[in-house]
C-alpha positions in Angstrom: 178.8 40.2 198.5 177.9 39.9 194.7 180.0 39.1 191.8 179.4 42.9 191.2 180.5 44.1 194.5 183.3 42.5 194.6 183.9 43.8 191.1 184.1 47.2 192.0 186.2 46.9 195.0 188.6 45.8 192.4 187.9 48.6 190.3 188.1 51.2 192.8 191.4 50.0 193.9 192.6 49.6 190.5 192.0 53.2 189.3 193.1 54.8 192.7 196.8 52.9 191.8 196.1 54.4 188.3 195.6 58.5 189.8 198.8 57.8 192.3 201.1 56.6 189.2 200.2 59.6 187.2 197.0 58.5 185.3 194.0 60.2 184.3 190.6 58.1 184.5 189.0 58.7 181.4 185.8 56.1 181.8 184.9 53.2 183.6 182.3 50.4 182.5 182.2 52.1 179.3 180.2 49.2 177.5 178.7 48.9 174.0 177.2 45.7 172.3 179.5 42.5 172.9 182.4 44.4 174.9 182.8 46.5 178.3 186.0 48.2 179.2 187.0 48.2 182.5 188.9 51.1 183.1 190.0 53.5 180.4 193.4 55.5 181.7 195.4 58.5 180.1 199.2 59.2 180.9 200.9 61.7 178.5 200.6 60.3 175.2 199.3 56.6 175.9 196.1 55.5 176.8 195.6 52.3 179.4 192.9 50.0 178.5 192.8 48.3 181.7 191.0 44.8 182.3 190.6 44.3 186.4 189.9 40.8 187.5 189.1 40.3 191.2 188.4 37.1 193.1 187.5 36.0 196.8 191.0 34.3 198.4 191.1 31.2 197.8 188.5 31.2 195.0 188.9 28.2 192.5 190.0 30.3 189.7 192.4 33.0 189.4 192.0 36.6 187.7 194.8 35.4 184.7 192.8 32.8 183.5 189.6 34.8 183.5 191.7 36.9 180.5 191.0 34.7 177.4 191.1 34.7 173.7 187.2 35.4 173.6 187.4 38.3 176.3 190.7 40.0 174.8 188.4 40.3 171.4 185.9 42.1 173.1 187.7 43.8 175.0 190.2 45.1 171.7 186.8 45.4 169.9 184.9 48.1 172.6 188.3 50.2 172.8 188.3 50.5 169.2 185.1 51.8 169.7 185.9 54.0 172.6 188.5 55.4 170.7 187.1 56.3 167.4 183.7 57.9 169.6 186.3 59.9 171.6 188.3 60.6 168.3 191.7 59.9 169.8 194.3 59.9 167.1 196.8 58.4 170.3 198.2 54.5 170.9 197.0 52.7 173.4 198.1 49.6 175.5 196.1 46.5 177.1 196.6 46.1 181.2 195.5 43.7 183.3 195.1 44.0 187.3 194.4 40.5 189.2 192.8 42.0 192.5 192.7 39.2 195.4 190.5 40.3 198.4 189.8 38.5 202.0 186.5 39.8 202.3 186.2 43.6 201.3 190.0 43.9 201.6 192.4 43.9 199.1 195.4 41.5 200.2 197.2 41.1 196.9 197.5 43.0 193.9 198.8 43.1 190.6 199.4 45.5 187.7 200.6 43.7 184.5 201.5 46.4 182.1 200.7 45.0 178.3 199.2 41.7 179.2 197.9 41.5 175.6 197.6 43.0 172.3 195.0 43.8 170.1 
C-alpha cells in the first residue's frame, strides 16, 4: 500500500467515528499553501479540526510524534484559513486520531480530544 493509502484508511475510519459521535463532516484534505487539514468536523456550536495519523503495526514511529511544533503551525494556520473562507464566527478545537492498522485493518485507535492549541 502507499503512504496515501494507508492515509485514507485512517481517514475514513476517523470521520465514520466522527458521524456515529454526532459530528458533521464539513471537508476533508482541505489544503491551501503550506497547510492541509485533515478532517474538518461540526458538533453544535464547536468545530473539530482533526489531524489523523496512521501507521503500519509495528512501524518505527508512532502517529504522536508525527504531531510537531512545525505541523501544529500549519495545521492552526490552514484552519484559520478554512474558517475565515467559510466565515464561521464559531470556536473551534484541535484533535488528533493515532490510527494503527495490520494491513488494511484498523487494530487500534485513538481519539485525543484537544491534543493542541493554536
Amino acid at each position: 500500500m502507499t503512504s496515501r493509502e494507508i492515509g485514507n484508511i485512517g481517514e475514513e475510519y476517523t470521520a465514520a467515528f466522527l458521524r456515529e459521535n454526532g459530528c458533521e463532516i464539513l471537508a476533508r484534505n482541505y489544503c491551501i499553501r503550506g497547510g492541509e487539514l485533515d478532517i474538518v468536523a461540526k458538533k453544535g456550536n464547536l468545530i473539530h479540526i482533526v489531524e489523523v495519523k496512521t501507521r503500519k503495526r509495528g512501524a518505527l514511529s508512532g502517529g504522536e510524534e508525527a504531531i510537531t511544533p512545525k505541523k501544529i503551525s500549519r495545521v492552526v494556520k490552514a484552519a484559520r484559513a478554512y474558517i475565515d473562507a467559510n466565515g464561521f464566527e464559531t470556536s473551534c478545537v484541535f484533535d488528533a486520531a493515532i490510527v494503527e492498522l495490520e494491513g488494511s485493518k484498523v487494530v487500534k485507535f485513538e481519539y485525543i480530544q484537544r491534543a493542541f492549541t493554536a
